[in-house]
C-alpha positions in Angstrom: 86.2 -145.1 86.1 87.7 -143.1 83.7 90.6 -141.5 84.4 90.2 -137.1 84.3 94.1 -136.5 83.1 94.1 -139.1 80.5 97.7 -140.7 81.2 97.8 -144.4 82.3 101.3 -145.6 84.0 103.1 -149.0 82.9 100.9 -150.7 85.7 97.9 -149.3 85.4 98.0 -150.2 81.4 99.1 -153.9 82.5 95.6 -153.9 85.1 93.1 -152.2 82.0 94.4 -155.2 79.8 93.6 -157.4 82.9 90.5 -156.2 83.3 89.8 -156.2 79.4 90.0 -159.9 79.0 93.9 -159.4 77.0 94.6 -162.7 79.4 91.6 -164.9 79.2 93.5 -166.1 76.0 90.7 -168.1 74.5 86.9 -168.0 74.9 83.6 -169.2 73.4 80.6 -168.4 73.6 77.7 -169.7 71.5 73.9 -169.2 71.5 70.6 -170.0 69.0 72.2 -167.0 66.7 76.0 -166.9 66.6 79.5 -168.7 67.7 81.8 -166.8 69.1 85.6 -167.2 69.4 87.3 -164.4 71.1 91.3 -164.1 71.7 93.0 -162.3 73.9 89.9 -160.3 75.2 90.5 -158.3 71.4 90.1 -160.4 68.6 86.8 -162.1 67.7 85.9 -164.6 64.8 81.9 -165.3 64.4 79.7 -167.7 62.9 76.0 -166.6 61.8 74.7 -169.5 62.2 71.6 -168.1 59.9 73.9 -167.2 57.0 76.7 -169.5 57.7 78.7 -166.1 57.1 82.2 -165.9 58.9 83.5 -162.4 59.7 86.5 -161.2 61.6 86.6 -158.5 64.7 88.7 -156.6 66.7 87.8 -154.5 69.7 88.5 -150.9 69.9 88.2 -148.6 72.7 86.5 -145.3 72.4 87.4 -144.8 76.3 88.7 -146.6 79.5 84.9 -148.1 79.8 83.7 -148.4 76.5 84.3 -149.4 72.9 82.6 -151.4 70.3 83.5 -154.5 67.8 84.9 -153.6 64.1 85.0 -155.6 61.5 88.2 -156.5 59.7 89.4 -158.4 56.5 92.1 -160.6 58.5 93.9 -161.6 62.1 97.3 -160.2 63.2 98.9 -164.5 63.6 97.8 -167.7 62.3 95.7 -170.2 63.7 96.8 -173.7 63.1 93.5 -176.0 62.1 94.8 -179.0 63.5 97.4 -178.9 66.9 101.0 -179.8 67.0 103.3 -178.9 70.0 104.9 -176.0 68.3 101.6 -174.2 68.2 102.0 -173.4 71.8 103.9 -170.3 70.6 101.4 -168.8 68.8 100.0 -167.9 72.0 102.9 -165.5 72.6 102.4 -163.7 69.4 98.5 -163.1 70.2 99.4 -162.1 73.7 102.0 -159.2 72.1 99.5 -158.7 69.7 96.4 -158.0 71.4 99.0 -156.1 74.2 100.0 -153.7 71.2 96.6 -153.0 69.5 95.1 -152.0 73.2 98.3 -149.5 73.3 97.2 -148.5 70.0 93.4 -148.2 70.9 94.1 -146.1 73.8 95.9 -143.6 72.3 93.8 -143.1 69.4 91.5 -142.5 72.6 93.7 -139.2 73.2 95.6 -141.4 76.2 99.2 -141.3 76.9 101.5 -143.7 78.6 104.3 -142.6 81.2 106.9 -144.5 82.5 110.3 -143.9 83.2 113.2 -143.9 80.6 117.0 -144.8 81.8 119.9 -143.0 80.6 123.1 -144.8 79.7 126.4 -143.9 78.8 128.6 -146.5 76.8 131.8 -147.0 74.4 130.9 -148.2 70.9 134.6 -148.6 68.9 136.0 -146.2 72.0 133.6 -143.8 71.2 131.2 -142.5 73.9 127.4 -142.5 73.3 124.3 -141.6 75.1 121.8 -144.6 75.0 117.8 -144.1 76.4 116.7 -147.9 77.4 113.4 -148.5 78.6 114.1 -150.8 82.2 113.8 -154.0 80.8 117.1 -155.4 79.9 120.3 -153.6 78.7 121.5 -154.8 75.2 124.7 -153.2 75.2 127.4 -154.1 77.8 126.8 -154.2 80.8 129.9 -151.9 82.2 128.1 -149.0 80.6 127.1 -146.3 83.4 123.4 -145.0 84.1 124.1 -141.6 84.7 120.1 -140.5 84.2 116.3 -140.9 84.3 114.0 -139.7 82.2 109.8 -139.8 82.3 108.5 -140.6 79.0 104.8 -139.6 77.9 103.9 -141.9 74.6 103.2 -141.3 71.9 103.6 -137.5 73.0 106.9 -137.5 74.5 109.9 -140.2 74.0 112.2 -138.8 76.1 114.8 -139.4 72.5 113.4 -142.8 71.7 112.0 -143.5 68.2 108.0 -144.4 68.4 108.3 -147.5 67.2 111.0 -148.5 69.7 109.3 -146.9 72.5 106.0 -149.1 72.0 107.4 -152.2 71.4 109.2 -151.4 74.8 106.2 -150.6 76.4 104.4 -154.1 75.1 107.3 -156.2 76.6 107.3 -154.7 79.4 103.5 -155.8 80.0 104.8 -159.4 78.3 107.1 -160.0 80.8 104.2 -159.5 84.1 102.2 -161.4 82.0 104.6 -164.2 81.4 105.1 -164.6 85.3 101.9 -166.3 85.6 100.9 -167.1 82.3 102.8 -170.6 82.0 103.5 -172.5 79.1 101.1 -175.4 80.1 98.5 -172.6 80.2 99.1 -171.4 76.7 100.0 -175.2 75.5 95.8 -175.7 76.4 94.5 -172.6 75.1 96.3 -173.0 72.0 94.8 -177.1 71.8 91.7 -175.1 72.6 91.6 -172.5 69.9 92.4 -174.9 67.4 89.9 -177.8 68.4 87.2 -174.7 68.5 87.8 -172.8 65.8 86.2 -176.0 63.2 82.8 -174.8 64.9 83.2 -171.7 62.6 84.5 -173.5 59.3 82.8 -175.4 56.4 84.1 -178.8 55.7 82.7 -178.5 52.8 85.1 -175.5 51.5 87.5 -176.6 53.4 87.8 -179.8 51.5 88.3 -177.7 48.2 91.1 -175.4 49.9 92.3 -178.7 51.0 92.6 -180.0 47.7 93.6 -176.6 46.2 96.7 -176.0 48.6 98.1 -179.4 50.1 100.2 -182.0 49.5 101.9 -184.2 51.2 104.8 -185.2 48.1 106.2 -181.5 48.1 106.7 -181.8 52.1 103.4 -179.3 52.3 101.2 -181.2 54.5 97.3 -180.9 55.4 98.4 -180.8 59.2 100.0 -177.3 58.1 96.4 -175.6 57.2 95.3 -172.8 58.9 92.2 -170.7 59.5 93.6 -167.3 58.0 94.9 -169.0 54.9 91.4 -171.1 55.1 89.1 -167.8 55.4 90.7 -165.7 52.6 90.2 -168.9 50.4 86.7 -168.9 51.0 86.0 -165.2 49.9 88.1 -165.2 47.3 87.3 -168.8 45.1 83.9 -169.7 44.0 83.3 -173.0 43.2 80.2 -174.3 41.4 78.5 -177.4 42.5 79.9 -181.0 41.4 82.7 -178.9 39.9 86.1 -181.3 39.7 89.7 -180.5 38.2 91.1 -183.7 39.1 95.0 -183.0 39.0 94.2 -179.2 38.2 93.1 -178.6 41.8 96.6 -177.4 42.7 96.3 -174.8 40.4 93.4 -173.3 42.0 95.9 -172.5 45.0 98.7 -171.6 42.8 96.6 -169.3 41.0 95.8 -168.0 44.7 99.5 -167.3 45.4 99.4 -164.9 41.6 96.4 -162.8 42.5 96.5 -160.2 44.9 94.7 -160.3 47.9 91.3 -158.8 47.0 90.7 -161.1 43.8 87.9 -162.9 43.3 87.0 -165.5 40.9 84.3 -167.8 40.3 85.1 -171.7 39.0 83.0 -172.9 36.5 84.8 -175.9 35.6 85.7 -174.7 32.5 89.6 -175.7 31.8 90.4 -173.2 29.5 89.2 -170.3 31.9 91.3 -171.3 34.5 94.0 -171.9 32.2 93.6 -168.0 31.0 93.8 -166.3 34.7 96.8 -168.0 35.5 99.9 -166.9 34.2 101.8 -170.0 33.1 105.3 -170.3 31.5 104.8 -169.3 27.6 105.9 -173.1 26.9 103.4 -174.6 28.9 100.4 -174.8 25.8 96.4 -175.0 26.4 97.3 -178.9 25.1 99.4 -179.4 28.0 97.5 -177.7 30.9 94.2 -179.8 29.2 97.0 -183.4 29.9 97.6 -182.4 33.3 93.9 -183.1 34.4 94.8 -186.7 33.8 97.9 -186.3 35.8 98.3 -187.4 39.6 98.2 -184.3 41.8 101.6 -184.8 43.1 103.4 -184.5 39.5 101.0 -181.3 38.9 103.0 -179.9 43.1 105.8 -180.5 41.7 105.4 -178.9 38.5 103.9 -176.1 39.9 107.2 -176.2 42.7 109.6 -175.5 39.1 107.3 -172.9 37.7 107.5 -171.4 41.0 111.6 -171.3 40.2 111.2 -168.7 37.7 111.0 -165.3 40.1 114.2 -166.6 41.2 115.6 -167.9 38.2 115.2 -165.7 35.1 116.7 -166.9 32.4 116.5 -171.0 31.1 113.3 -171.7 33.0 110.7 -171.8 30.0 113.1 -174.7 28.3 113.6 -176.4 31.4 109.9 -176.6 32.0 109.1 -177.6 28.0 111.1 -180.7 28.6 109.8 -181.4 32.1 106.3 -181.1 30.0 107.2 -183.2 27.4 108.2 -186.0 29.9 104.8 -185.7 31.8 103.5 -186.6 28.6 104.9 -189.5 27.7 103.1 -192.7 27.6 105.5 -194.4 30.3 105.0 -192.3 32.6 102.4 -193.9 33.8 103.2 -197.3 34.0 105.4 -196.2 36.9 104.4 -195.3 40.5 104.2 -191.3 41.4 106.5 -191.6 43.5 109.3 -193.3 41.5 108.5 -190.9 38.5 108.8 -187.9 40.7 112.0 -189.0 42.0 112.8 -189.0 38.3 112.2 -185.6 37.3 113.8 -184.2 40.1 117.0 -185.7 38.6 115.9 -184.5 35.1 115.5 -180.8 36.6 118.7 -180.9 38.8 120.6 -182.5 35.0 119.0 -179.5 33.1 122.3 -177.2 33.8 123.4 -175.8 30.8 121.2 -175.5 27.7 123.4 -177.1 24.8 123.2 -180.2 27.1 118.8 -179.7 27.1 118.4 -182.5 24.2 121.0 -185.0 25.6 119.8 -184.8 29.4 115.9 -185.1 27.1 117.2 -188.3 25.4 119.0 -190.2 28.3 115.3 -189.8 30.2 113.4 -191.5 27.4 115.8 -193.8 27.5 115.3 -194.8 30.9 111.6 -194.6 31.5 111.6 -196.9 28.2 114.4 -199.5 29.7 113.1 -199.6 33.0 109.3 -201.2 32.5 110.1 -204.4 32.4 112.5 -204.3 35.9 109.0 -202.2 37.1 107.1 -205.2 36.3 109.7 -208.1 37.5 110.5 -206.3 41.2 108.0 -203.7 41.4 108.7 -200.6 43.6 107.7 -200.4 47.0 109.9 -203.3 48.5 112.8 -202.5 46.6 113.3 -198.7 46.6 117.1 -199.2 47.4 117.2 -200.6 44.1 115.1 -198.0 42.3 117.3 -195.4 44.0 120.9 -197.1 43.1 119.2 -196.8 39.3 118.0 -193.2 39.8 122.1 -192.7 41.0 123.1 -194.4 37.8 121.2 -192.0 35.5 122.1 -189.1 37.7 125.6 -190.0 37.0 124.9 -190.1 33.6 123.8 -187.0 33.1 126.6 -185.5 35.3 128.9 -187.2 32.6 126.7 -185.0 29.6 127.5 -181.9 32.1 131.1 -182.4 32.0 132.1 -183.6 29.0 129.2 -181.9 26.1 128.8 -185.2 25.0 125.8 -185.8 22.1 123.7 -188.2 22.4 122.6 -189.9 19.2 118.8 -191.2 19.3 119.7 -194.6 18.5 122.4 -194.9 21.3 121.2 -197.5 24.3 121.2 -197.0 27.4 123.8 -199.8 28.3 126.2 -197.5 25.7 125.0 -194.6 27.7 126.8 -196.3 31.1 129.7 -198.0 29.5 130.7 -194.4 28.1 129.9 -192.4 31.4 131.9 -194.9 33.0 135.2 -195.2 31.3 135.2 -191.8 32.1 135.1 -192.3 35.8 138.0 -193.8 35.2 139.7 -191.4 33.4 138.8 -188.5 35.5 140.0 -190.7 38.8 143.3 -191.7 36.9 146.8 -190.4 38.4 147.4 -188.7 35.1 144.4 -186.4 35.0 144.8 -183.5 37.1 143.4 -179.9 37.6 146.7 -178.1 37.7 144.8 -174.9 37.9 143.0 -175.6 41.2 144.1 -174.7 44.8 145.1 -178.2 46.7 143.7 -177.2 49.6 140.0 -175.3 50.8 138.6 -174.4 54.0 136.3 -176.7 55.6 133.5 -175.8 58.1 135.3 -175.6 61.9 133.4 -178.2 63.4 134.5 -181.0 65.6 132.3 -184.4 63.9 134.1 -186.4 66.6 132.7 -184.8 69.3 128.8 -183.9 67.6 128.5 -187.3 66.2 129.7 -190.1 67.7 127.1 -193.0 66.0 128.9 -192.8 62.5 132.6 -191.4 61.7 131.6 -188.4 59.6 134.6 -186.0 57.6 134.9 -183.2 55.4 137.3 -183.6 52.6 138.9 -180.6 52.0 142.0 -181.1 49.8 142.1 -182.1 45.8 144.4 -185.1 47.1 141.4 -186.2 49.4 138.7 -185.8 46.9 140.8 -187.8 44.0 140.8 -190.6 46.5 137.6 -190.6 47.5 136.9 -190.9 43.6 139.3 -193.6 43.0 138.1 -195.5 46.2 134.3 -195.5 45.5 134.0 -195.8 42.0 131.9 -192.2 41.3 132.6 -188.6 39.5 133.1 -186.8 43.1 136.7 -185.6 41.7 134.2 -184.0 39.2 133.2 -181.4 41.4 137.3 -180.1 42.5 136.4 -176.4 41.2 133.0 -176.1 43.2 135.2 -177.3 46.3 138.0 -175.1 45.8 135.7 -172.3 45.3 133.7 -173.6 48.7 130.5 -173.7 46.7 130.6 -177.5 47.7 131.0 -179.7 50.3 131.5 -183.3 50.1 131.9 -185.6 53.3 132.7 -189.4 53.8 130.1 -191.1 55.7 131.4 -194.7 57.5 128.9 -196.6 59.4 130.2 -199.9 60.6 130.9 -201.9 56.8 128.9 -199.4 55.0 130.7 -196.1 53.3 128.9 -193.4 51.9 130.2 -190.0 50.2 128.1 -186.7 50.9 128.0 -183.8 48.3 126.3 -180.8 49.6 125.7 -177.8 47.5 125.2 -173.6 48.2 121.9 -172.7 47.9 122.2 -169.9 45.2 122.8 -166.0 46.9 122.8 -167.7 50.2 125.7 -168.7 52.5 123.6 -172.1 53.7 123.8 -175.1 51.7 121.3 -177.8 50.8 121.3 -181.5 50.0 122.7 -183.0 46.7 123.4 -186.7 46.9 124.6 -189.1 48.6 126.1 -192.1 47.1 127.7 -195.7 47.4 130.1 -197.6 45.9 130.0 -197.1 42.1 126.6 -194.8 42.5 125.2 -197.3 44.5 122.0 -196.2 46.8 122.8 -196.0 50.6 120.8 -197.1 53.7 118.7 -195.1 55.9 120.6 -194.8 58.2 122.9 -193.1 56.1 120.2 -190.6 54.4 119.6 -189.8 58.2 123.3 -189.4 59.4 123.5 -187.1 56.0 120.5 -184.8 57.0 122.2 -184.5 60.3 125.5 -183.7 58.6 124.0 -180.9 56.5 121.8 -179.4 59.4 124.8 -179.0 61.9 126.7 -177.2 58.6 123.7 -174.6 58.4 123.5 -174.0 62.0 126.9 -173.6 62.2 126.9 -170.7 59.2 124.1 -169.3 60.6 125.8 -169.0 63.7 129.1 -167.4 62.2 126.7 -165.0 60.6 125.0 -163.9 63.7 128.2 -162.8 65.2 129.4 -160.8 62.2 126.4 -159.3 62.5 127.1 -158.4 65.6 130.6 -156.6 65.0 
């Protein structure tokens, strides 16, 4: 019945979304004309089955006993098109969601909301402060004194709350009834259910081009991440003629997704060169090398596209870091190797490429190895013997890191063997007693965690003196001493990693404008490649360093 005043209270809002549906979190309903899949009471995604056209709705309410379905160009959350145990929380965020657009329906109705608003007094730096909390929970300390109450009408009245604040209040508030008997096994089936349903409103046909356009599996982007929203958009904005294929261009067609704006459209022909005008490709990348990268393995064209992604955060050096990645991907050798081996490759080529004078030396050593390493290729192959393949990938790594360090110029006819000998003697020069950085602090701060106590499988420590770190140089036969400024300056971290016979050293470098860190290398004995049980223990090591930062940061935030 609807209500003569036009003001709903905090429970009578929490029995219209109740009676609405807002808790039969997922239904379908399908007949001769039309599938249905409706969220939350709210949200609605429909098939015509005559037109195979998809379109999006949300319910509004023109009163307390009425409303009607509107079409809309997109969903408030994601929905996952194939289930995984985190989805369960998604859930939550279309409960809040459909929770927050009936508040918003109602009031566009001309209702209000009342409840009651609690007055509190507390100290902030020994300075008194009136606070109005809606009855939830206090975030201030408890000790602070309730000294009144306050009725609120929203969106009319906030009693000295901001809107915002006093809405969001409001939808918890309804969460939290709702979470008393919506469990998470309930929500863990409706979300299996939502994504097992929602492939009765998609094409597998399109979806296998948005497939091919957005996913793969080399760059850690994974077709088990897909979802519907990202699926739906793709299908309205990309036309694809029939028997249309790119080959290792496809991953284009998503990057070129991620440069438009939201309400482009475009039509593929099959035409190369017209996809190669719409996107907007570093200047050295030419028509001749987009036209080479059809013949290229989709994973080399995700990881090419990963670099030129680099450039919004990297301005300057990018378009000559990407000509030589080009000129690489070109070479005839290249595909006498396995992807993966070659990818492996030019992420050490890319991570070499620091300083431009170095460009044509880093450029040279790589030619050198693709050339010097068919014949191992074809003697051991690659599968059964990545160890090996990494210890080499070490090797040139370290070779570069020599060219970094010391501005050496390689010649063209200089070998590869004269390439090591050289970067090695000076290992050995930079780990001798006699050379020293004088100008360096002995001593840095290290991250304040106990390794004894967090990992007790391996013995795991963080070097944190120039002492230590010549040592650990001298002892394994590498260029860690190399990296004493980045250390002192805390921009690196480098651990020793013992499990049972087996030594490792860690280096972990500062993601750049960021306090968190991120995987460098992890070597053996003379650049040697380590087990997998040492990569593990190293992923371990630099995840407990990030959560610790991020901890440290949330409590300065909090001061």
């Amino acid at each position: 019945m609807i209500k003569q005043n036009k003001i709903l209270t905090l429970h009578e809002l929490f029995k219209f979304c109740e009676a609405n549906g807002v808790f039969r979190l997922v239904k379908v309903e399908e007949n001769d004309s039309f599938v249905k899949i409706i969220i939350c009471g709210v949200y609605q995604i429909r098939l015509n089955k005559k037109t195979q056209k998809v379109t999006l709705h949300t319910w509004f309410f023109t009163n307390l006993e009425s409303g009607e379905w509107r079409v809309r160009k997109s969903l408030p959350n994601r929905i996952p098109c194939f289930w995984k145990n985190e989805n369960i929380y998604n859930i939550q965020y279309w409960l809040q969601s459909a929770v927050t657009h009936v508040i918003d329906s109602i009031v566009k109705s001309n209702y209000s909301i009342s409840g009651i608003c609690y007055m509190y007094k507390s100290f902030y730096g020994g300075i008194e402060t009136k606070i109005l909390l809606e009855d939830i929970q206090p975030d201030f300390d408890t000790t602070s004194e309730m000294f009144e109450e306050k009725t609120f009408f929203y969106p009319h009245y906030l009693a000295g709350m901001s809107m915002s604040k006093m809405r969001h209040d409001i939808c918890i508030k309804i969460m939290t009834r709702i979470n008393a008997f919506i469990n998470n096994e309930t929500q863990k089936y409706a979300s299996m259910s939502l994504s097992k349903n929602i492939w009765k409103v998609i094409d597998k046909g399109v979806f296998s081009l948005y497939g091919k356009a957005h996913f793969n599996s080399f760059v850690r982007n994974s077709i088990l991440d897909a979802n519907f929203l990202d699926y739906y958009k793709f299908s309205k904005q990309i036309r694809i003629n029939d028997n249309v294929d790119y080959k290792g261009l496809w991953l284009m067609i998503g990057f070129l997704r991620k440069q438009k704006k939201s309400n482009y459209h475009y039509t593929l022909t099959g035409k190369i060169k017209d996809l190669y005008k719409e996107l907007q490709l570093p200047e050295s990348i030419s028509y001749g090398d987009f036209k080479y990268m059809y013949t290229l393995k989709p994973s080399l064209i995700a990881q090419l596209i990963e670099f030129i992604s680099l450039r919004d955060r990297y301005r300057f050096g990018i378009n000559d870091k990407i000509k030589i990645i080009m000129k690489l991907l070109r070479q005839p050798e290249i595909k006498k190797y396995p992807t993966k081996a070659i990818f492996d490759f030019l992420e050490t080529v890319w991570n070499g490429l620091r300083v431009e004078h170095g460009y044509t030396s880093v450029y040279r050593i790589a030619l050198k190895w693709l050339d010097y390493h068919q014949d191992l290729y074809k003697n051991i192959g690659y599968k059964s013997v990545t160890r090996r393949w990494n210890t080499e990938l070490n090797r040139f790594a370290h070779a570069i890191e020599w060219v970094f360090n010391t501005d050496f110029y390689i010649q063209k006819n200089q070998s590869l063997a004269s390439i090591y000998r050289l970067s090695e003697e000076w290992v050995e020069e930079l780990n001798h007693d006699d050379y020293d950085y004088a100008e360096i602090s002995p001593q840095w701060n290290g991250i304040d965690i106990d390794w004894q106590s967090c990992i007790s499988e391996m013995t795991v420590s963080e070097i944190t003196t120039l002492e230590q770190l010549k040592k650990e140089g001298q002892e394994m036969h590498h260029c860690v001493y190399s990296y004493a400024h980045d250390c002192a300056n805390e921009t690196y971290r480098v651990f020793t990693i013992i499990n049972n016979d087996e030594r490792a050293t860690l280096g972990i470098s500062q993601v750049e404008n960021h306090k968190i860190f991120k995987f460098d290398q992890v070597m053996g004995v003379s650049n040697s490649a380590v087990s997998s049980e040492i990569i593990k223990m190293s992923k371990k090591v630099l995840n407990q360093v990030n959560s610790k930062i991020n901890k440290v940061n949330l409590i300065n935030l909090g001061e």
